[in-house]
C-alpha positions as CSV (number, residue, x, y, z in Angstrom):
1,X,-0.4,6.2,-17.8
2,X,-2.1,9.7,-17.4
3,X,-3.2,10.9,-14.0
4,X,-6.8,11.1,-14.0
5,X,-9.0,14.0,-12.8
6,X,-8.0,14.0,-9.1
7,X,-4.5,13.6,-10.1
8,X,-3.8,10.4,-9.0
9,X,-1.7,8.3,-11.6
10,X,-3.1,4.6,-11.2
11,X,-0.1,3.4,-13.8
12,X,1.1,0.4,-11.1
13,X,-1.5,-0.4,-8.4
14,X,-0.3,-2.6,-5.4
15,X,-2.8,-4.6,-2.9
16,X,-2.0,-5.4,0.2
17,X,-3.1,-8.5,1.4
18,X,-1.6,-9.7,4.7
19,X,-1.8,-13.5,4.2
20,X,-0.3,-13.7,0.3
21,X,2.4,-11.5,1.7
22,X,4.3,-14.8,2.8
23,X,5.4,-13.5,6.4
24,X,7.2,-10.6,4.5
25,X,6.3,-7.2,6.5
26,X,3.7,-5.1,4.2
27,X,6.4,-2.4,5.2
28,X,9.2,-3.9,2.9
29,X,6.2,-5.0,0.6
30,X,5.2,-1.4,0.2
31,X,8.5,0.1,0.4
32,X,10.2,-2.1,-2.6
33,X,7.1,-2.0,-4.6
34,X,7.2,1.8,-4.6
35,X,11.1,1.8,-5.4
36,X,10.0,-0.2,-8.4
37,X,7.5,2.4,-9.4
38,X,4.3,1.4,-7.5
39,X,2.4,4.5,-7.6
40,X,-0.6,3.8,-5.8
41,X,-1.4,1.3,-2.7
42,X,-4.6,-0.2,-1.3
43,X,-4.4,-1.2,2.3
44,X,-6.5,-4.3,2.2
45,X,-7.3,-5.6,6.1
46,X,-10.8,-6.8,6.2
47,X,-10.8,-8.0,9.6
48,X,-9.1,-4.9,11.4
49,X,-10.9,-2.7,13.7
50,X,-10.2,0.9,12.6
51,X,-7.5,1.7,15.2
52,X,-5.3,-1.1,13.8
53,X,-6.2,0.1,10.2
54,X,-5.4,3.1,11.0
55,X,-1.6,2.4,12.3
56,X,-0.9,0.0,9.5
57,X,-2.3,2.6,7.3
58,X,0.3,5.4,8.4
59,X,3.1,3.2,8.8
60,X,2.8,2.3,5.0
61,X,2.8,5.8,4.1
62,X,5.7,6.6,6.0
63,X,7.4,2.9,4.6
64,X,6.2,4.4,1.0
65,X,7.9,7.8,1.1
């Protein structure tokens, strides 16, 4: 798929979701789905305040690079 204006490419979109993950850590989640060519996630934590979103947010990063 073709990037799109901002240069994002949206070809394989992952969404996290904390209680379909099965107990798996959305660290391995995030870090297998990008080795199998996920190449854009949504953090997806309704109920977090923004200091918790926030961590979980940069810990996926870092578990996606």
């Amino acid at each position: 798929m073709k990037a799109c204006k901002s240069g994002i490419d949206f070809g394989l979109y992952l969404v996290t979701d904390r209680v379909l993950s099965g107990g798996r850590p959305l660290e391995q989640i995030v870090r297998e789905s990008a080795a199998g060519g996920v190449t854009v996630v949504q953090l997806r934590e309704k109920d977090a305040g923004t200091a918790e979103f926030l961590d979980r947010a940069f810990a996926l990063r870092q578990a996606a690079s």
